[in-house]
C-alpha positions in Angstrom: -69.0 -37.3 -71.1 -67.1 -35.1 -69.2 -64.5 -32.3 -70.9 -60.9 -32.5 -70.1 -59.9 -29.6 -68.1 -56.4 -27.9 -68.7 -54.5 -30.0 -66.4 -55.3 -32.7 -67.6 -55.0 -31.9 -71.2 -51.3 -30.9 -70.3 -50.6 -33.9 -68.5 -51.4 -35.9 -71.1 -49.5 -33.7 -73.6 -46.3 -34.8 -71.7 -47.3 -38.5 -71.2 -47.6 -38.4 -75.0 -43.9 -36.9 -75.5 -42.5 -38.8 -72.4 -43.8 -42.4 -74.6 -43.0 -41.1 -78.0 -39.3 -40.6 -76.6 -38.1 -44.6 -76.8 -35.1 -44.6 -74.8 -34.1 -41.0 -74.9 -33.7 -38.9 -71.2 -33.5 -35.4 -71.9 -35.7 -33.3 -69.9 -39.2 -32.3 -70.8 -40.5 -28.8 -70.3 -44.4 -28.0 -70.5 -44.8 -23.9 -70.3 -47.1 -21.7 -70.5 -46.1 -18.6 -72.8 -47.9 -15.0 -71.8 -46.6 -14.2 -76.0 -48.1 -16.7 -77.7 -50.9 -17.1 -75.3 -50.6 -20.9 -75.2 -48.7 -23.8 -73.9 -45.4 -25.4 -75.7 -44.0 -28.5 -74.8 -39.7 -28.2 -74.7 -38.1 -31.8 -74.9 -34.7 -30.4 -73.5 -33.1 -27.6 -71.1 -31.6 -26.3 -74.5 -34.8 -25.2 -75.5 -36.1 -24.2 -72.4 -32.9 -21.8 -72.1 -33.8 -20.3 -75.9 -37.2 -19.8 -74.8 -36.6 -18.0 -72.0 -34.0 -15.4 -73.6 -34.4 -15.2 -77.0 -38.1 -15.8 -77.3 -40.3 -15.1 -74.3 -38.9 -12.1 -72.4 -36.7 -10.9 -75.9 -38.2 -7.4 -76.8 -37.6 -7.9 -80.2 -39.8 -10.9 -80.6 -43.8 -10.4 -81.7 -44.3 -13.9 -82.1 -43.0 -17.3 -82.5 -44.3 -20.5 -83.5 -41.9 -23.7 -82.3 -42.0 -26.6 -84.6 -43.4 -29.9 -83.2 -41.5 -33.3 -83.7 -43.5 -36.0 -82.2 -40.8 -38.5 -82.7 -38.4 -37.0 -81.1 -35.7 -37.7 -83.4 -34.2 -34.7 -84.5 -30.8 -33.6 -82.6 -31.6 -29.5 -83.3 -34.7 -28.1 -82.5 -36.7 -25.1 -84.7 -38.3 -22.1 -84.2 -40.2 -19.6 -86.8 -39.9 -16.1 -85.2 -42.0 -13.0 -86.2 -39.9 -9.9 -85.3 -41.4 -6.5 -83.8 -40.4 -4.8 -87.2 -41.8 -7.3 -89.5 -39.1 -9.2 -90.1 -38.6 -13.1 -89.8 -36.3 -15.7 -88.4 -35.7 -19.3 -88.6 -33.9 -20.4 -85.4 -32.0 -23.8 -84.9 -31.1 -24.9 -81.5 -28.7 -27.6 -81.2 -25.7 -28.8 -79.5 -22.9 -28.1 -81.4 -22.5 -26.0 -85.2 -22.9 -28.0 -87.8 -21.7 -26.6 -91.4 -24.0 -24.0 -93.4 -24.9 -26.4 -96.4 -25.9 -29.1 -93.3 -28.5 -26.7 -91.8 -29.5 -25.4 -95.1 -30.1 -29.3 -95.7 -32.2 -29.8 -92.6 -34.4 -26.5 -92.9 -35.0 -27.4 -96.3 -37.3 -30.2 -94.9 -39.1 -28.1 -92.0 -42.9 -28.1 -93.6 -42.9 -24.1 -92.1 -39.7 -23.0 -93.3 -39.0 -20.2 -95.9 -36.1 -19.1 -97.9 -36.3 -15.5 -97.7 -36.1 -16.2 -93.1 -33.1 -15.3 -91.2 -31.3 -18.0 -90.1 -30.0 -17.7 -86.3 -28.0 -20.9 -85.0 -27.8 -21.1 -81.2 -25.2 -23.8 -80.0 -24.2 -24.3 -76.5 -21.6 -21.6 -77.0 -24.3 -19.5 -77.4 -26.6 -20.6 -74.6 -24.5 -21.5 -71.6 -23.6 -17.9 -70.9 -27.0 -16.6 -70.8 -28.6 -19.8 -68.2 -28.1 -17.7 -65.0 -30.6 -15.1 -66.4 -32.4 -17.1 -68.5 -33.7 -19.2 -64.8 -34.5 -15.5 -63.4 -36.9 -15.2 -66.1 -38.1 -18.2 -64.9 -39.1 -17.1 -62.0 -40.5 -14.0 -63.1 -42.4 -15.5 -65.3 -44.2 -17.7 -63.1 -46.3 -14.0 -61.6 -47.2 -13.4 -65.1 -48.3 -17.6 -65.7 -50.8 -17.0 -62.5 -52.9 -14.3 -64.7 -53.2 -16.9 -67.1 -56.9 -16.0 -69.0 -57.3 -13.3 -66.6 -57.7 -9.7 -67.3 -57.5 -8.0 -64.0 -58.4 -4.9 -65.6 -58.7 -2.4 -62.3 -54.6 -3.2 -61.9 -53.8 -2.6 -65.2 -55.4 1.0 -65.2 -54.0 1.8 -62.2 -50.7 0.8 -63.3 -51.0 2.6 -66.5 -50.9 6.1 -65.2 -48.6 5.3 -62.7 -45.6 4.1 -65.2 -46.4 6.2 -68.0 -45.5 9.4 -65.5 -42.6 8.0 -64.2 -41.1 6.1 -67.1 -38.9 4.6 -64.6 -38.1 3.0 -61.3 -37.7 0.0 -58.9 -40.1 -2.7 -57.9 -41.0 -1.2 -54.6 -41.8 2.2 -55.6 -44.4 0.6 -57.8 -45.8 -1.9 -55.3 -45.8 0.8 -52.9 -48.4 3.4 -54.7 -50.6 0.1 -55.9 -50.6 -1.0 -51.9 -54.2 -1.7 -52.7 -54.1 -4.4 -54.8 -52.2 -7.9 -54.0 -48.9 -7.5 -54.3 -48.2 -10.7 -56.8 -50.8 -9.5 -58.1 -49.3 -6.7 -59.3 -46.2 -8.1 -59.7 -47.9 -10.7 -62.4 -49.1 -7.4 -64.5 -46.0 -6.0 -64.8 -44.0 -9.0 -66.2 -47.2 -9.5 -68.4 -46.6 -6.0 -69.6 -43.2 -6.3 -69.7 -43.9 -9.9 -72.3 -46.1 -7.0 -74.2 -43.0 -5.1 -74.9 -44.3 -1.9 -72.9 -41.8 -2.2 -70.2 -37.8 -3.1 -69.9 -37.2 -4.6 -66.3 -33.6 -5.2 -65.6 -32.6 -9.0 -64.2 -28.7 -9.2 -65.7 -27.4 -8.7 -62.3 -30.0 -10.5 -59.8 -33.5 -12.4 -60.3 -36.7 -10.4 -59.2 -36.8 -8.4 -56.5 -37.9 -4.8 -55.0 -35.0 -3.3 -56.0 -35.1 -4.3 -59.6 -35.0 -1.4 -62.2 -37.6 -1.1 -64.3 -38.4 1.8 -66.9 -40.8 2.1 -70.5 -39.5 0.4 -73.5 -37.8 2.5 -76.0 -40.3 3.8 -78.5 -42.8 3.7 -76.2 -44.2 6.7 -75.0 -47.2 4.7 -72.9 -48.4 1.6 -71.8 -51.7 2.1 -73.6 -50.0 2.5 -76.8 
């Protein structure tokens, strides 16, 4: 009997979700997170928004574990989030804010949830603002989702020297003195290292491109670190 490769395995995942749904329409997001190392299945652009943002490319964020519901059924969606510092967080995304002793209510029957967590509520209030930038991390992304199991060890030590002497810069000074690997290539390590928290690359004011800014994150003093 023949093993399921990945593609497969994720198509199925959303056939699974798509059935399990009934009558419902929102969209259905299966991604691939460089973080977490793993795939998670979003069942709405909500969620694919707080991923984006406040999970994947967030700085702050070590790890995160999102909280399945087969059914479906829920109207907020919830994340357990393990902080750089230690610290953790219980996030709720859902449409509108619903009053404290409501959400106290609903996290109070999350199997993972824990009453010394942070509780962060993101509504639409919240999320709407931050879409434009959220879809350029999107697109970044998808360089780092290419290196998926890969190590590609020889760019990463050739990058490492490179951005721990210069501690900052554009896209195109770094793609010019790495000329001798591929470019998205490249490209892929630096967002991966950017997901590791070694590097800050700026997208507020366009998506990814050579002249994007990019410099070491603070507290770091190398990529090796």
């Amino acid at each position: 009997m023949k093993t399921a490769t990945l593609k497969s395995r994720q198509r199925a995942k959303v056939l699974d979700a798509y059935r399990a749904r009934g009558r419902k329409n929102n969209s259905l997001w299966l991604v691939y997170s460089v973080k977490t190392n793993r795939d998670w299945l979003l069942t709405s652009n909500r969620q694919l928004v707080h991923w984006l943002f406040f999970l994947e490319s967030a700085h702050g964020v070590k790890d995160f574990e999102i909280e399945a519901d087969e059914r479906d059924t829920r109207s907020a969606s919830y994340v357990n989030v393990l902080r750089v510092d230690g610290t953790r967080e219980k996030h709720v995304i859902e449409p509108r804010l619903r009053a404290e002793v409501e959400i106290a209510s609903s996290l109070g029957q999350t199997s993972q949830s824990a009453a010394s967590d942070c509780v962060r509520v993101f509504t639409d209030a919240e999320l709407k603002p931050i879409v434009p930038i959220a879809m350029r991390w999107q697109k970044a992304l998808a360089y780092a989702s290419v290196l998926r199991d890969q190590e590609h060890l020889p760019v990463r030590l050739a990058l490492v020297p490179l951005l721990s002497s210069r501690e900052n810069g554009t896209l195109a000074d770094v793609l010019e003195n790495t000329n001798e690997f591929n470019q998205a290539l490249v490209i892929g390590m630096l967002i991966r290292l950017t997901i590791e928290g070694y590097l800050e690359i700026d997208l507020t004011k366009h998506g990814l491109a050579f002249k994007s800014q990019w410099r070491l994150a603070r507290g770091e003093q190398n990529v090796e670190s």
